[in-house]
PLY file of the C-alpha trace (Angstrom):
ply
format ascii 1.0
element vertex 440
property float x
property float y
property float z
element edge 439
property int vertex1
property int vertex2
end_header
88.70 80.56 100.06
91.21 82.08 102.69
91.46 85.64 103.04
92.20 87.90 100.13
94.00 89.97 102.92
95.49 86.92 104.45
96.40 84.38 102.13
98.25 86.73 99.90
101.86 87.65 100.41
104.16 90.23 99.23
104.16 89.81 94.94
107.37 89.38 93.07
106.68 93.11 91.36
106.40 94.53 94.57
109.51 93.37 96.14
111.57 93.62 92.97
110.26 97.37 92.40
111.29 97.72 96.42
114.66 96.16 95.91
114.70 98.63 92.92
113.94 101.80 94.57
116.01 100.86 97.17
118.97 102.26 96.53
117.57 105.89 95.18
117.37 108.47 97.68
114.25 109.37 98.18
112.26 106.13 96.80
110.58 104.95 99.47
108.76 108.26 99.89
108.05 108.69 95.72
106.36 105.33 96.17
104.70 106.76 99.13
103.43 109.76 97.47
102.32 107.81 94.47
99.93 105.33 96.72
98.20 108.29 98.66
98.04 110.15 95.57
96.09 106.91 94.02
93.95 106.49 96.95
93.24 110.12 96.57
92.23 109.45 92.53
90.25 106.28 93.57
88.50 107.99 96.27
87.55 110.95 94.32
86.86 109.15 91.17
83.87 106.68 93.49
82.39 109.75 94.75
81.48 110.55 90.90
79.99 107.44 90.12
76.51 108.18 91.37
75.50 111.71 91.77
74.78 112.18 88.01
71.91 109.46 88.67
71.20 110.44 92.07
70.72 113.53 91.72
68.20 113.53 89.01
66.44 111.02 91.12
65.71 113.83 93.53
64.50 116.27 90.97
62.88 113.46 88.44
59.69 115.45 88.73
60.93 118.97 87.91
62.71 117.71 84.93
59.63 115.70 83.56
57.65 118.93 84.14
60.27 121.50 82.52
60.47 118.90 79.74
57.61 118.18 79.82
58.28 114.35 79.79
55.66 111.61 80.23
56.29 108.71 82.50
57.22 106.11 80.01
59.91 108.57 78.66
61.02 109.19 82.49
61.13 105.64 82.46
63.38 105.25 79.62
65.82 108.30 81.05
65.93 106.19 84.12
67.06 103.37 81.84
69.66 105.32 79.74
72.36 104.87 82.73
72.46 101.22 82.48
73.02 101.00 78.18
75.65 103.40 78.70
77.13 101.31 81.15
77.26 98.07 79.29
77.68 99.91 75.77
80.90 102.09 77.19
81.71 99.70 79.84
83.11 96.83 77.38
85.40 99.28 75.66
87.50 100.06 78.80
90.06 97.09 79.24
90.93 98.14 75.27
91.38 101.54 76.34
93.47 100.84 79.15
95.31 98.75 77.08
95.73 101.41 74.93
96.61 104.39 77.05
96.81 103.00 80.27
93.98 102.65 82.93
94.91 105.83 84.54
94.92 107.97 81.93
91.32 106.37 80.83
89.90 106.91 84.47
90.85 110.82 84.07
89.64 111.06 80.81
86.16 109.56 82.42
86.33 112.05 84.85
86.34 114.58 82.33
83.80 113.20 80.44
81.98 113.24 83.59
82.46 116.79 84.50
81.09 118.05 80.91
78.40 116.22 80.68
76.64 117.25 83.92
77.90 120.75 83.14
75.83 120.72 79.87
73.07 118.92 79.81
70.35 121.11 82.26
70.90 123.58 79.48
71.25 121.39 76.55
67.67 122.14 75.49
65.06 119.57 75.21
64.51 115.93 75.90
67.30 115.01 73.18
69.91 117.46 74.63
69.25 116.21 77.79
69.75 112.77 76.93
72.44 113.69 75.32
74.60 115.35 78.35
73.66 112.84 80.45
74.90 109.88 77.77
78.49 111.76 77.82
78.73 112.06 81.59
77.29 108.40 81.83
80.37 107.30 79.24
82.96 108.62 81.60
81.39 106.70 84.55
80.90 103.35 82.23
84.42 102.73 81.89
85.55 103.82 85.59
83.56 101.15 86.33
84.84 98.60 84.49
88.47 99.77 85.22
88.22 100.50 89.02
88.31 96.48 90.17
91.40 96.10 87.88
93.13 99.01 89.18
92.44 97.52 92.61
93.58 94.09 91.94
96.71 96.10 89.73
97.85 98.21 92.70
96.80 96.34 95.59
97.03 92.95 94.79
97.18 92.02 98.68
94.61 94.08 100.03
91.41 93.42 97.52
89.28 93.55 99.99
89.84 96.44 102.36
90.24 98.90 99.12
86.98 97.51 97.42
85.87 98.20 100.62
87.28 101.75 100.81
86.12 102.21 97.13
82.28 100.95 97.59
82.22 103.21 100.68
82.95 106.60 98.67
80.61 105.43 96.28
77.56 104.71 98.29
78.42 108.67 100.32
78.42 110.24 96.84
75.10 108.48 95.96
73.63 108.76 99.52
74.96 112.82 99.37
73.52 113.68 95.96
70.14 112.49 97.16
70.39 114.34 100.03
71.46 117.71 99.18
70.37 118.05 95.69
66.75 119.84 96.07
67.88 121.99 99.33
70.84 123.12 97.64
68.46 123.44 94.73
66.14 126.17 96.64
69.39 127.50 97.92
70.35 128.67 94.55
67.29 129.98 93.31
64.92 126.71 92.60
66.01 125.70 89.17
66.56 122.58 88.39
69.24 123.03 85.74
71.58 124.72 88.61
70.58 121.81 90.97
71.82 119.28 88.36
74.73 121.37 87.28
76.27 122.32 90.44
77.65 118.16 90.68
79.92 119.11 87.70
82.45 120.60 90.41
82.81 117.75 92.12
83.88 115.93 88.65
86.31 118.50 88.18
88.27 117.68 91.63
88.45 113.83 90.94
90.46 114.49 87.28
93.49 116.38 89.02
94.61 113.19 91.35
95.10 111.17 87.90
96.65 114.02 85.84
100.11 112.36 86.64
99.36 108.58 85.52
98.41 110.35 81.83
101.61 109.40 80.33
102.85 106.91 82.83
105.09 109.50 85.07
104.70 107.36 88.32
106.07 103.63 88.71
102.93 101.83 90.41
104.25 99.28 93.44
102.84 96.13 90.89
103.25 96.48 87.41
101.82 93.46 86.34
102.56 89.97 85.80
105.95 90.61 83.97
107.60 93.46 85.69
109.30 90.30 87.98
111.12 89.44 84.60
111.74 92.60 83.47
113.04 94.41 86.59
116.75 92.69 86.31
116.87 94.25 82.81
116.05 97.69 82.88
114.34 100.08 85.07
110.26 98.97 86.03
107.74 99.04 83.98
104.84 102.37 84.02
101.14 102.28 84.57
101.90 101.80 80.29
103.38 98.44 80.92
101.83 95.59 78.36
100.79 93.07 80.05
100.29 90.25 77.42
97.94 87.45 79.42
95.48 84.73 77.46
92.43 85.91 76.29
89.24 83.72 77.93
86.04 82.52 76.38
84.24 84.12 78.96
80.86 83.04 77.77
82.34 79.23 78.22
82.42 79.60 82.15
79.17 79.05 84.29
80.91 81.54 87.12
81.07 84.64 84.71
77.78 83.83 83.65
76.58 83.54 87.22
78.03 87.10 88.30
77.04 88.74 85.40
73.31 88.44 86.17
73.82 88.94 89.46
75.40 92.14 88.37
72.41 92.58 85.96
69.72 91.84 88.47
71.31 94.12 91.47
71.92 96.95 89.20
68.20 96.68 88.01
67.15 97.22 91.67
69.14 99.85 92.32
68.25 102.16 89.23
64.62 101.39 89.92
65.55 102.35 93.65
67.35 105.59 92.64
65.36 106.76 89.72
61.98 105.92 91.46
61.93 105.34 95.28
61.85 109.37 95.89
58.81 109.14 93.46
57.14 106.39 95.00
57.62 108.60 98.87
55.97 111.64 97.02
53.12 109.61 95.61
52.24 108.37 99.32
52.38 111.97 100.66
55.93 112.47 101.82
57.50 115.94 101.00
59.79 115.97 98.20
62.62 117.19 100.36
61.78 114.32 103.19
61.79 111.96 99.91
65.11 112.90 98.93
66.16 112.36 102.07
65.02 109.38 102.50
66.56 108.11 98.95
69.96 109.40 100.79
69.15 107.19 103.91
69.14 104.14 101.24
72.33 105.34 99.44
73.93 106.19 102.79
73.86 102.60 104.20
75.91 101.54 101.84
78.84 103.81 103.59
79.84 101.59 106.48
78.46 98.34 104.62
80.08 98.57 101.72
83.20 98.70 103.75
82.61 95.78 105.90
80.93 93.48 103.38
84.03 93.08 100.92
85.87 92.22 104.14
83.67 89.80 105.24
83.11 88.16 101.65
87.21 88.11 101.56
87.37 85.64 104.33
84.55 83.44 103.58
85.39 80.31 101.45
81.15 80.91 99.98
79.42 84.05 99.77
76.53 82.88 99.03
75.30 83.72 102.66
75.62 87.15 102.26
73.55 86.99 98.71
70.81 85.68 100.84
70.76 87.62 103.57
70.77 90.93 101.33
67.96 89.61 99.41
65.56 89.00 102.35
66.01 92.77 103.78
65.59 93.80 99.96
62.32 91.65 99.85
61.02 93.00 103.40
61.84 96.66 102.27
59.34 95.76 98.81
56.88 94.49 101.06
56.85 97.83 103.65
56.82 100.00 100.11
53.40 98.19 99.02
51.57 97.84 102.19
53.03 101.64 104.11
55.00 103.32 101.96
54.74 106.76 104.01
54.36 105.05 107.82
57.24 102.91 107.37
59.02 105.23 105.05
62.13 105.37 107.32
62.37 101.39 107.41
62.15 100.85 103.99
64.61 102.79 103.18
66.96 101.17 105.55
66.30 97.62 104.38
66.55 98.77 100.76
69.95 100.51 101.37
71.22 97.03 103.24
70.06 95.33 99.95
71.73 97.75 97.76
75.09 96.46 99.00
74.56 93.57 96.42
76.79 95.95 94.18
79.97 95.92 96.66
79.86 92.28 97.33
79.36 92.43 93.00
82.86 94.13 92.61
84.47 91.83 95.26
83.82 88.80 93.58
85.01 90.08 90.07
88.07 90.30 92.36
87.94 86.58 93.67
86.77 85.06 90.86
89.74 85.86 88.62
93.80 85.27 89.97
95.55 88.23 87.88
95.08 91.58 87.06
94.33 90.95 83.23
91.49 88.00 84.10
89.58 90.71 86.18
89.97 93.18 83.86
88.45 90.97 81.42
85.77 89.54 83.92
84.59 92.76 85.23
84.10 94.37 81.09
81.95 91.24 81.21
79.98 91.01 83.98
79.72 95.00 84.06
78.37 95.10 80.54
76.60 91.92 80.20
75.02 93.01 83.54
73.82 96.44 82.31
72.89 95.01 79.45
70.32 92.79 81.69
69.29 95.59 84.15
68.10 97.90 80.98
64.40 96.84 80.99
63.84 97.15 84.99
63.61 100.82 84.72
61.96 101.74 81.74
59.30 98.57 82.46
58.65 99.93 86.03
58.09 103.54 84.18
55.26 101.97 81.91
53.53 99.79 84.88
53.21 102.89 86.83
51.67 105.12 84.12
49.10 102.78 82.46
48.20 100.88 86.24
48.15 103.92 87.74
49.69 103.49 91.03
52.63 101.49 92.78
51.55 97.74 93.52
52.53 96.27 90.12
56.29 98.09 89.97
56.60 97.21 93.58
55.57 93.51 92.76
58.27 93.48 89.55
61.02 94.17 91.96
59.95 91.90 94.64
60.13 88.96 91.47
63.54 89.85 90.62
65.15 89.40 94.01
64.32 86.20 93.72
66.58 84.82 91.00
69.02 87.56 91.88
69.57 85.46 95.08
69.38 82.14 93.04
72.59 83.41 90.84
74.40 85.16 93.43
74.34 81.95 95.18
76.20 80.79 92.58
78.85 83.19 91.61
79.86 83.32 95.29
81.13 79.52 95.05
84.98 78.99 95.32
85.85 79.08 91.67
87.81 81.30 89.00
87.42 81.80 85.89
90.74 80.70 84.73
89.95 77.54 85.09
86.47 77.64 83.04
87.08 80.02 80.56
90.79 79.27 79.47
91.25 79.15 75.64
0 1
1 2
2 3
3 4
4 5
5 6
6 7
7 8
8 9
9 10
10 11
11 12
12 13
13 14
14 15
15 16
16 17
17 18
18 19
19 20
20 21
21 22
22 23
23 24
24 25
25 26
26 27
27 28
28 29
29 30
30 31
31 32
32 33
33 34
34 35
35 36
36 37
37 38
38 39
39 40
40 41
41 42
42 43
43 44
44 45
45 46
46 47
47 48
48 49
49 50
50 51
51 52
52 53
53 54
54 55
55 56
56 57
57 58
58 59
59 60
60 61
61 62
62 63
63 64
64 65
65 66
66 67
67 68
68 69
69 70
70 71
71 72
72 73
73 74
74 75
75 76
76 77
77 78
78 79
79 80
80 81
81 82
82 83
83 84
84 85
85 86
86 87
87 88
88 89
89 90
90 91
91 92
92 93
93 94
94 95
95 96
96 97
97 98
98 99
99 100
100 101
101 102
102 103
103 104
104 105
105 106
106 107
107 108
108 109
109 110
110 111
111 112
112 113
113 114
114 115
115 116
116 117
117 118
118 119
119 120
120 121
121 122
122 123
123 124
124 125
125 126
126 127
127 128
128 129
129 130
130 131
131 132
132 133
133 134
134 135
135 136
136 137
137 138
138 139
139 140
140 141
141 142
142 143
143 144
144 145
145 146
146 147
147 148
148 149
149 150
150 151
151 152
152 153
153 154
154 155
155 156
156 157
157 158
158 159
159 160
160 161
161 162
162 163
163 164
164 165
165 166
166 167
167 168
168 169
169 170
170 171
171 172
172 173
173 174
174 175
175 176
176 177
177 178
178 179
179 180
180 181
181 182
182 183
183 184
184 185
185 186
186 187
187 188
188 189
189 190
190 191
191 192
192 193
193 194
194 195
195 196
196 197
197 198
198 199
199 200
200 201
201 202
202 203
203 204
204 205
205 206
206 207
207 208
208 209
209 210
210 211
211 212
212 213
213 214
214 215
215 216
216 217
217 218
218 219
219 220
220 221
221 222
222 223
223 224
224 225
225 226
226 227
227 228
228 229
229 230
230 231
231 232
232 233
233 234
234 235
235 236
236 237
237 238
238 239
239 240
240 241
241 242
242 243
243 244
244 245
245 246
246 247
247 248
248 249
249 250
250 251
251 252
252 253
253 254
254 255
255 256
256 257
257 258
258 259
259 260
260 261
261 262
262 263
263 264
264 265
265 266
266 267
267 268
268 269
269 270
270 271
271 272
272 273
273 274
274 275
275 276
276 277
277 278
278 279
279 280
280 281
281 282
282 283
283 284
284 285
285 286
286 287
287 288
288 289
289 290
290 291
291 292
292 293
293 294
294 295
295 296
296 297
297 298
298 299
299 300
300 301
301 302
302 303
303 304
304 305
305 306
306 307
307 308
308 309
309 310
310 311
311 312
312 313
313 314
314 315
315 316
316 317
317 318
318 319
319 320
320 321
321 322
322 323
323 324
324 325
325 326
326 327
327 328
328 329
329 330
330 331
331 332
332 333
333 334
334 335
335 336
336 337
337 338
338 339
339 340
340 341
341 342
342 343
343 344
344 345
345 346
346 347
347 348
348 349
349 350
350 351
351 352
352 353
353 354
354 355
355 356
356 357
357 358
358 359
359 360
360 361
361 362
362 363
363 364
364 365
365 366
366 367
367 368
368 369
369 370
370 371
371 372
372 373
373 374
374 375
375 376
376 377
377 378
378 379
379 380
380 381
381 382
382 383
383 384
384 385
385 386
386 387
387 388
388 389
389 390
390 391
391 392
392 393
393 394
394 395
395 396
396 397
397 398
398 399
399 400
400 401
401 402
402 403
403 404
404 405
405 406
406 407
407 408
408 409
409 410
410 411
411 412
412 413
413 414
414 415
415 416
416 417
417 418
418 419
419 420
420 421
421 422
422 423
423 424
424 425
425 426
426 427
427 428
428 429
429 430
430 431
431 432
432 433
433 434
434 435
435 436
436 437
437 438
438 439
């Protein structure tokens, strides 16, 4: 397939909302404004995506002990992320539908914000489940809805703004692992302020989206229809209906294929965040060493997750890259069983290379669909079906490593599951859309 960045030109809805805006003064620069201003929410919004799970990652052991939580229930809080995702996730494209994606990205945001504010001093195992279901809500359907508002906005440029959007996502994961227990001591060595604090950070990401609430800004690519619709009267809002056929998803063997490659990526990287800190402790590493280690895995995905959505954009297979990642994923299992703490530094490297499964994951809900409303509807099933797969990894890895005792038999259930996760990826990187599979 030719470049996403290359093959594309200029869309009708672009050039007619140009020819539009022409001839009022100041247009060019209120479109202007309203693309940085979206970059800004985008941005903001990725750096929010992570840190909730992150961050408890870091501090999984003074919450199980203030808790007082065994390790099959810290198993099953390490698993709660994931059912959120794929319960909350399939809701979104209805939502946006409904209220426009915009206005369901700053809601998210808000969701977000509260739940990390609350649930340190929710009270209890429940509460704290609780809080972090809320927060994990908001982030559900930004997932689902960031692809589509890619695709939506930037319809020629898929790949560089995945790329851009992956990247703040992998420094607010790599950041909350890093900074989460020193800030911790910082403030006074309780948890529930080290958890808390990430709450802030929620807060700045709803004010860039406060002005798509009720449709105030005129996006560059309105949708399918705007084209038609710009000769009669002025262009449409982010609250344009865009009426496109629904698909049988479950009919096409590409959907299928990227939503367990979804599933099986996300699996290894909530065992990875939830765990991998543990697993440095267990060998002997200091817990603030651990955490930073966990941030050397997140942080890889900063430059990577730029350049890999690039790269996958000009390749006609991406298959290539599915393999590649899942060799340095299997090497970094392999360094975890036989020296965890001597190799501790390379591990974490060649797990963080492997965790860019997930941006090469978004970019293909991008190829594998040719408008806006197919990868709307591809990504609420890949996302959810996916999370719906990945649920078991981390609660399963949480019971292996309480009745076996130690790390060999976790470490060998993620070293199995690379291996069809490479198998399917395989797959959904051939040239093919889902149009064409899944049409009713």
């Amino acid at each position: 397939m030719p470049s996403e960045e290359t093959r594309t030109t200029t869309p009708p809805t672009v050039r007619s909302s140009a020819a539009h805006d022409a001839g009022k003064p100041g247009g060019a620069s209120a479109r202007a404004w309203t693309v940085r201003l979206l970059v800004l929410g985008i941005v903001l919004s990725a750096l929010n995506l992570r840190p909730a799970i992150t961050s408890l990652g870091a501090l999984l052991e003074e919450v199980r002990d203030g808790l007082g939580m065994s390790g099959s229930v810290a198993g099953l809080l390490t698993s709660v992320p994931p059912l959120c995702f794929a319960v909350f996730g399939v809701m979104a494209p209805r939502l946006a539908r409904r209220f426009g994606a915009g206005a369901v990205v700053c809601a998210g945001m808000a969701a977000i914000a509260t739940g990390l504010l609350i649930r340190p001093y929710a009270g209890g195992t429940a509460g704290f489940l609780a809080g972090s279901a809320l927060a994990l809500m908001g982030i559900a359907v930004s997932n689902v809805l960031m692809p589509v508002i890619v695709k939506h906005w930037f319809p020629d440029r898929v790949g560089s703004m995945t790329g851009l959007y992956s990247m703040a996502l992998a420094l607010g994961t790599a950041l909350a692992a890093a900074v989460t227990v020193p800030l911790t001591d910082t403030l006074g060595g309780s948890w529930q302020t080290g958890l808390a604090l990430w709450a802030g950070l929620a807060v700045a990401a709803v004010l860039p989206w406060l002005p798509f609430v009720r449709g105030r800004v005129t996006p560059p690519g309105a949708g399918e229809r705007a084209a038609e619709t710009a000769s009669r009267g002025p262009a449409p809002t982010e609250h344009a209906r865009v009426e496109a056929p629904r698909l049988r998803m479950a009919r096409s063997r590409t959907a299928w294929a990227l939503a367990v490659f979804f599933g099986l990526q996300a699996t290894a990287a909530y065992i990875t965040m939830g765990w991998m800190a543990q697993i440095f402790r267990d060998a002997g590493v200091p817990a603030g060493t651990a955490g930073l280690l966990l941030a050397v895995t997140m942080v890889m995905g900063v430059p990577l997750a730029f350049v890999i959505p690039r790269l996958a954009t000009r390749l006609p297979h991406q298959g290539p890259i599915v393999l590649a990642l899942g060799v340095c994923g299997l090497a970094g299992y392999a360094g975890l069983y036989l020296a965890p703490a001597a190799g501790a530094w390379a591990w974490a490297v060649l797990l963080g290379i492997a965790n860019c499964a997930f941006p090469l994951a978004l970019t293909m809900v991008g190829m594998r669909a040719r408008t806006g409303p197919g990868v709307a509807q591809l990504s609420a099933f890949a996302q959810s079906t996916g999370y719906l797969i990945s649920i078991p990894g981390p609660l399963l890895v949480g019971v292996l490593y309480q009745h076996s005792g130690g790390w060999g038999l976790p470490i060998a259930l993620m070293s199995a599951l690379m291996i069809p996760q490479m198998a399917v990826g395989f797959l959904a990187g051939r040239d093919r859309t889902v149009e064409d599979e899944a049409a009713r």
